[in-house]
C-alpha positions as CSV (number, residue, x, y, z in Angstrom):
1,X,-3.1,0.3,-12.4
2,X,0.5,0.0,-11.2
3,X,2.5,2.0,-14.0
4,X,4.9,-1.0,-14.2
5,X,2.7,-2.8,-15.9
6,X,2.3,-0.2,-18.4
7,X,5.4,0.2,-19.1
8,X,5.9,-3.2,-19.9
9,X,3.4,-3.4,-22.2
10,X,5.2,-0.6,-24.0
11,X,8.7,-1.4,-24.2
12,X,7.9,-5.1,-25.3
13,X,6.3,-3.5,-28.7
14,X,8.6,-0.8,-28.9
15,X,12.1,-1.7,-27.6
16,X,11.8,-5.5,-28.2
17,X,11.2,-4.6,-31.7
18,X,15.2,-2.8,-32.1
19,X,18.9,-2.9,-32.2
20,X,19.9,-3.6,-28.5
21,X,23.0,-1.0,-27.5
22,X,26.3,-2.9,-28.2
23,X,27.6,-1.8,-25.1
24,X,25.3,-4.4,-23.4
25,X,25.4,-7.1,-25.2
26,X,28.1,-8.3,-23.3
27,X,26.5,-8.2,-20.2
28,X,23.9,-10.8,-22.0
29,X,26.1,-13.2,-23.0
30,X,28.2,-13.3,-19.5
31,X,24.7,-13.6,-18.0
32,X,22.2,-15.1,-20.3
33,X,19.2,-14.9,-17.6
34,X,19.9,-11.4,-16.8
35,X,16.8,-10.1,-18.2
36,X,14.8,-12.5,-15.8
37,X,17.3,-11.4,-13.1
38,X,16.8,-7.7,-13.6
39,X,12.4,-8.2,-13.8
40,X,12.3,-10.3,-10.7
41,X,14.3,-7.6,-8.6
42,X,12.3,-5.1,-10.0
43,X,8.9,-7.2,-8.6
44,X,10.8,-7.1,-5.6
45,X,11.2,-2.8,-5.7
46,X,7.9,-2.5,-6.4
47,X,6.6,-4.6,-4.0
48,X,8.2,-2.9,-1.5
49,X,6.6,-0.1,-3.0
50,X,3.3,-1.6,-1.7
51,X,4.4,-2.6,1.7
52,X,5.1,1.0,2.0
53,X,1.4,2.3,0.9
54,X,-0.1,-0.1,3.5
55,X,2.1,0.5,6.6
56,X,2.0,4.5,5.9
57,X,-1.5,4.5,7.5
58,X,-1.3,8.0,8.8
59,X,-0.6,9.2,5.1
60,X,-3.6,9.2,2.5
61,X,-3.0,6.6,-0.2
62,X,-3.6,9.1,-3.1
63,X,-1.0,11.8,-1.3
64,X,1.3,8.5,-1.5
65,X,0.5,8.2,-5.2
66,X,1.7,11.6,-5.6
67,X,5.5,11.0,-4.1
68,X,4.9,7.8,-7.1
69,X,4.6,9.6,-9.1
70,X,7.4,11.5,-8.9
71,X,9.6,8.9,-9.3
72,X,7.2,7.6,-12.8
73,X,8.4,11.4,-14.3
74,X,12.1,12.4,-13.0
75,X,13.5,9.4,-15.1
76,X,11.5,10.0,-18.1
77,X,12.5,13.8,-18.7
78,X,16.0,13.4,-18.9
79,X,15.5,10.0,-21.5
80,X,13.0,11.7,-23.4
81,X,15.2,14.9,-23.6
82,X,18.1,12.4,-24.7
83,X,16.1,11.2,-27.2
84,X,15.4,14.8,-28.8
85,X,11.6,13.4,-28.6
86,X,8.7,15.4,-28.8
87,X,7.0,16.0,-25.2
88,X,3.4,16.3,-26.7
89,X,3.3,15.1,-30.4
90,X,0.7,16.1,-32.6
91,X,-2.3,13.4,-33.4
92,X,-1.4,11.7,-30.5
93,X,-2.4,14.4,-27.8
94,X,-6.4,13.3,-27.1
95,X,-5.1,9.4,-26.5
96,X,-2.0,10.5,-24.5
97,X,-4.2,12.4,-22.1
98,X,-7.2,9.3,-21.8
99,X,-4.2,7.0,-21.1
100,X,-3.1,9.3,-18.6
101,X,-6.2,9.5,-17.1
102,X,-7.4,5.8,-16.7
103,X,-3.7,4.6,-16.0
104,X,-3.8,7.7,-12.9
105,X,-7.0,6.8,-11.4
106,X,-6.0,3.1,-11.9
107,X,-3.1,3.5,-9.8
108,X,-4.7,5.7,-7.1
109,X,-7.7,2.6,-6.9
110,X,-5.0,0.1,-6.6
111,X,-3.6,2.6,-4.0
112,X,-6.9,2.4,-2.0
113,X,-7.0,-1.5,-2.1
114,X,-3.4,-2.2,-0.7
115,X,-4.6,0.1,2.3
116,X,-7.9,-1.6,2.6
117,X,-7.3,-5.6,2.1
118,X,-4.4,-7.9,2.8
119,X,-1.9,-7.0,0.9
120,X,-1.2,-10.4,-1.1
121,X,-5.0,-10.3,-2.2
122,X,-4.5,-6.6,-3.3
123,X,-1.6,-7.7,-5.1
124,X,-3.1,-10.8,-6.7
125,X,-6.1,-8.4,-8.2
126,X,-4.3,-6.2,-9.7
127,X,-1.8,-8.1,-11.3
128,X,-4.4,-9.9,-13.1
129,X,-4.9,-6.7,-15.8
130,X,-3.1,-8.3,-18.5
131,X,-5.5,-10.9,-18.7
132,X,-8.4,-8.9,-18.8
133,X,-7.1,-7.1,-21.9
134,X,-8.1,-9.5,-24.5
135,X,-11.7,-8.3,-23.5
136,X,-11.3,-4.5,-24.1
137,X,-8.6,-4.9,-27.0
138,X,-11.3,-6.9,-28.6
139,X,-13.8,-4.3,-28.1
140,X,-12.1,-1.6,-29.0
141,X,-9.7,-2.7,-31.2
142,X,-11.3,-5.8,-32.7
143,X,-8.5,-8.2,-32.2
144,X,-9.4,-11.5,-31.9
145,X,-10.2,-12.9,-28.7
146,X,-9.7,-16.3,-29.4
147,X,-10.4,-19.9,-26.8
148,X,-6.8,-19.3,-24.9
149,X,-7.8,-15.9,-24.1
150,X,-11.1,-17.0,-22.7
151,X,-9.7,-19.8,-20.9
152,X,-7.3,-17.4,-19.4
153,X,-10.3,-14.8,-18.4
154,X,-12.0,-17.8,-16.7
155,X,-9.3,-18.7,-14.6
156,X,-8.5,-15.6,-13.8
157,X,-12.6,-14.5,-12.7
158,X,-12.5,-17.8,-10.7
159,X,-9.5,-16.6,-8.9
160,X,-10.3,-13.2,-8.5
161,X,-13.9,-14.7,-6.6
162,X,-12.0,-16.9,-4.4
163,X,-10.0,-13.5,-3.7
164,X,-12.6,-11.0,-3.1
165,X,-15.1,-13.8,-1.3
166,X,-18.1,-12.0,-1.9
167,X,-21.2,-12.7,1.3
168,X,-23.7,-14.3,-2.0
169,X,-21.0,-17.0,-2.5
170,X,-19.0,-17.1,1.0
171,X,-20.9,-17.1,4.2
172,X,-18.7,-18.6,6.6
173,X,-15.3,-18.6,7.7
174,X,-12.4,-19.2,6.0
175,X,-9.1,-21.3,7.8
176,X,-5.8,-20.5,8.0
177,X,-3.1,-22.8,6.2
178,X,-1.1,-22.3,9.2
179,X,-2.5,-22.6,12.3
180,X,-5.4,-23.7,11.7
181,X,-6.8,-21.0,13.2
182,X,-10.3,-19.3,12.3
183,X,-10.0,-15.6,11.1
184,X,-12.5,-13.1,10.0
185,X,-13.0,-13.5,6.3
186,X,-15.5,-9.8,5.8
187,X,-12.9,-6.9,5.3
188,X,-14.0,-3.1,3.8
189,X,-16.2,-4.0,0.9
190,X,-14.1,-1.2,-1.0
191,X,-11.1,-2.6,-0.9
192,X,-12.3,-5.7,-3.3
193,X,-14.1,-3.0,-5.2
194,X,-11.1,-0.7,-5.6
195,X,-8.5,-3.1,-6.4
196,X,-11.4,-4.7,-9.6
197,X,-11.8,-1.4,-10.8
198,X,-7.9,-0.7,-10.7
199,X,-7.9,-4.0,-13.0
200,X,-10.6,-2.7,-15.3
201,X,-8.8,0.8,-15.5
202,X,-5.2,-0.8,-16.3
203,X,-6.7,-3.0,-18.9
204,X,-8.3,-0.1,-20.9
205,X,-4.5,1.6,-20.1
206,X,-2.9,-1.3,-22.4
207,X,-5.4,-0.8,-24.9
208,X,-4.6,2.9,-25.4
209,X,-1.1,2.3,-25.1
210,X,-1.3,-0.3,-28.3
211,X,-2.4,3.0,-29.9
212,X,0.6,4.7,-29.0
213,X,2.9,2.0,-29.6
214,X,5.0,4.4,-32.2
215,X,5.2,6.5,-29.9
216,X,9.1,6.3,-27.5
217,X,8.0,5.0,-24.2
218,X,9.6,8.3,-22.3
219,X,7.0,10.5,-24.2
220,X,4.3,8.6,-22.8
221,X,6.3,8.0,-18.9
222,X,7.1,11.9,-18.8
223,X,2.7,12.9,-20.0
224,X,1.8,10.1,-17.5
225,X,3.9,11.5,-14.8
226,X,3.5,15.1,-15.6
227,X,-0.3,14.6,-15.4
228,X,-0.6,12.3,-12.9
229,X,1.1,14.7,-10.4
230,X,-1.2,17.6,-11.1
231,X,-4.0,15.6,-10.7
232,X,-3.3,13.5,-7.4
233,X,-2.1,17.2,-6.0
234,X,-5.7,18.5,-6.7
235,X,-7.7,15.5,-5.3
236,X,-4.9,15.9,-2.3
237,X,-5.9,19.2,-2.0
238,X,-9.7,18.5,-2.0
239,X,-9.2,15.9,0.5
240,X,-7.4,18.3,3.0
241,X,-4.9,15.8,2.2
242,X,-1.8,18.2,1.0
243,X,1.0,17.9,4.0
244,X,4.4,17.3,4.1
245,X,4.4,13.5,6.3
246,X,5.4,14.9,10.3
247,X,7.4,11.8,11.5
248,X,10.7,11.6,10.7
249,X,10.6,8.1,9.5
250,X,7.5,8.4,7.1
251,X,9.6,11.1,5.8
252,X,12.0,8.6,4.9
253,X,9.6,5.8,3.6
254,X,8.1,8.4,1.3
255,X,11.7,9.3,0.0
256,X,12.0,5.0,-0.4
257,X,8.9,4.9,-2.4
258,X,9.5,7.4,-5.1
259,X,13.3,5.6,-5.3
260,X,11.9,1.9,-5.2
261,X,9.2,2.6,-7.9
262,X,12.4,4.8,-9.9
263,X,14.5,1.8,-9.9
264,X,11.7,-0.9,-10.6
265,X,11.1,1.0,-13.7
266,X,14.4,1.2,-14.8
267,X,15.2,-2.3,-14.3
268,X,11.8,-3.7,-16.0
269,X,13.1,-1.3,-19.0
270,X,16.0,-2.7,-19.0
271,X,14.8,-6.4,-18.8
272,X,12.8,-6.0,-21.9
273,X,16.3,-5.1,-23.7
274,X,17.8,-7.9,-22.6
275,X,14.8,-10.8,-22.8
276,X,11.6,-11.1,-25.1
277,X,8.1,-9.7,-23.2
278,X,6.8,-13.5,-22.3
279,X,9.6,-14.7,-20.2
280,X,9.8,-11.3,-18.6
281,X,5.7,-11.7,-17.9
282,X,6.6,-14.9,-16.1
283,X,9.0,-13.2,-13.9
284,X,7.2,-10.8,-12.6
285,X,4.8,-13.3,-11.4
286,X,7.6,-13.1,-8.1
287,X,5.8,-9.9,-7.0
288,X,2.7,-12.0,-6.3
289,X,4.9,-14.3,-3.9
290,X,6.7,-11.1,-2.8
291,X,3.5,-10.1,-1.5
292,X,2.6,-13.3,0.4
293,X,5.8,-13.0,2.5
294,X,5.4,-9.4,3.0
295,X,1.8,-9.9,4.2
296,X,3.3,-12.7,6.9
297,X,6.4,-11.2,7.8
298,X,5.1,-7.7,8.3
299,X,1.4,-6.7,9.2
300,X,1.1,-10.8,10.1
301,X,-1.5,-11.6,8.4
302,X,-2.0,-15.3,7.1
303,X,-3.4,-15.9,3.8
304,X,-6.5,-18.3,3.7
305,X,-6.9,-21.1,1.4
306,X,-9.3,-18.9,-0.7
307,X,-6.7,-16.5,-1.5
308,X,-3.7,-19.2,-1.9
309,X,-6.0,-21.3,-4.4
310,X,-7.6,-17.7,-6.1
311,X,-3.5,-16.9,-6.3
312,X,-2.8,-20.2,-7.9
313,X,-5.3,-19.6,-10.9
314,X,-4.7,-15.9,-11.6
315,X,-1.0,-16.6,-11.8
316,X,-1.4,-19.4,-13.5
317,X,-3.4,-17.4,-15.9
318,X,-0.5,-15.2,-16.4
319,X,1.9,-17.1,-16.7
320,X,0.2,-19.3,-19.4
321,X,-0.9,-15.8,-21.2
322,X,3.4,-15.3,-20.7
323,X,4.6,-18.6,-22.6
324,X,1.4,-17.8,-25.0
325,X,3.8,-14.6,-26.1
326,X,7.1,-16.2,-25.6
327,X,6.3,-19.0,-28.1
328,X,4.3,-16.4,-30.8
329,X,7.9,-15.0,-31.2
330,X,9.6,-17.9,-31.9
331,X,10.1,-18.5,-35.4
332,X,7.1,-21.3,-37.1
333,X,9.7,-24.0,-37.7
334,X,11.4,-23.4,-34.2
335,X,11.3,-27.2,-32.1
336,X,10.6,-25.6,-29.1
337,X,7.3,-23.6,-30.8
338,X,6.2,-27.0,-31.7
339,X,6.2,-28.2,-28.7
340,X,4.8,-25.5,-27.3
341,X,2.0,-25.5,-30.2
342,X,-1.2,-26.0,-27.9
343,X,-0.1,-22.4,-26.6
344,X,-0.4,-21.1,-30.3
345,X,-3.6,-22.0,-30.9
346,X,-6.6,-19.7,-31.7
């Protein structure tokens, strides 16, 4: 499970929730989309991020989610230190490290998948984790789960088939939307599998983290990253997979992932200051279409009509699930929450 969508889970119940510094307000009201600015170029950083995890193919992926990780705990120490906030609070210790645990192994799956399947099909999976939490947080949590949610988790399993293509359902070939060309539709069975399990790990991640909503987010950033690192350095080192990258120009894409997945995080932060958790939700849907270009431009690779139509529900899916938020926070006798009202229903 890709931190940033941790994170955002977080700092839309904690940060959404508080004064905003005065010093930015200003910036708001000059720009009044600049929270949906900020999200959509963070999609774009961390995108990039996977473009980099599939064209390092001479690096392991889970040596690449170390150098990640990295960049998930340098920012956090100095915010958290800032912040004069415990580093590992009381009551709060045996949740901190599950969360750290399922939200590590989440990433390292998701890790696996961008290696192992195109990279827009990768991206489509495991974007789809907020969805799936209605299931778990109604599990574990007993929140209600109520006919949106399981709309949404419909749409989203349809999608996900059309994805993933399993040989009971698909037997045949699938065409390209471009040239009409046939291509090869069977890819490394693990790669579906790693990029579902990713989703099933970051969904339990959310659920853990609505436990330690009180709880500053740079607590949680600097256990994640701090724990994280020790444990993709021992699976690197069990792997035989513990070397500095030889070429000169891996070198340098290593150094770009730690920064790119540094300054996504920062900028998602900072777009939950500025704009409520829905709207930033919807804007991150870019890193899906991100994806798709990426896929073309770079490892040329044209997406199918499966995966453009499996695409089309799971963000669909999230975006509805986004403007499900957005109008919850609008106040009851808010015009626009009326019209929104079939979103608000149970």
């Amino acid at each position: 499970m890709p931190e940033h969508l941790e994170l955002q889970q977080l700092v839309g119940g904690v940060l959404q929730g508080g004064v905003r510094h005065r010093s930015l307000s200003w910036l708001q009201c000059s720009c009044p989309y600049l929270g949906i600015i900020l999200a959509t170029i963070s999609s774009l950083f961390f995108s990039l991020c996977s473009v980099i995890v599939k064209g390092l193919v001479d690096i392991n992926p889970i040596e690449l989610a170390t150098f990640r990780f990295i960049g998930v705990l340098l920012p956090s120490i100095p915010i958290a230190i800032y912040k004069e906030q415990s580093f590992f609070p009381r009551g709060k210790r045996i949740i901190l490290v599950l969360r750290c645990f399922v939200g590590t192994t989440g990433l390292m799956l998701s890790f696996y998948a961008f290696r192992h399947m195109p990279l827009a099909d990768a991206s489509v999976i495991i974007f789809s984790t907020p969805v799936f939490v209605a299931i778990f947080a109604r599990l574990f949590l007993r929140e209600q789960c109520g006919m949106f949610n399981v709309i949404t988790i419909l749409l989203t399993l349809v999608g996900v088939v059309l994805i993933t293509r399993p040989p009971f359902f698909f037997h045949e070939d699938s065409t390209s939307l471009v040239d009409e060309q046939v291509i090869e539709a069977n890819y490394d069975v693990w790669g579906p599998v790693a990029a579902l399990s990713s989703t099933l790990f970051g969904a339990n991640a959310y659920v853990l983290l609505r436990a330690l909503k009180g709880l500053h987010f740079s607590v949680i950033m600097t256990n994640f990253g701090a724990f994280a690192l020790i444990y993709t350095l021992i699976v690197c080192y069990y792997l035989g997979a513990l070397c500095w990258p030889l070429c000169g120009s891996d070198r340098l894409l290593v150094i770009a992932l730690a920064l790119f997945s540094f300054g996504g995080q920062i900028l998602l932060t900072l777009a939950l200051q500025f704009e409520q958790a829905g709207p930033v939700a919807i804007a991150r849907s870019a890193d899906i279409v991100f994806a798709f270009i990426w896929q073309i431009m770079f490892f040329k690779e044209t997406p199918n009509v499966y995966s453009v139509l499996g695409a089309l529900l799971v963000v669909s899916s999230v975006v509805l699930s986004g403007l499900r938020k957005w109008a919850l926070a609008l106040p009851r006798d808010s015009d626009l929450r009326k019209r929104l009202k079939f979103l608000v229903i149970e």
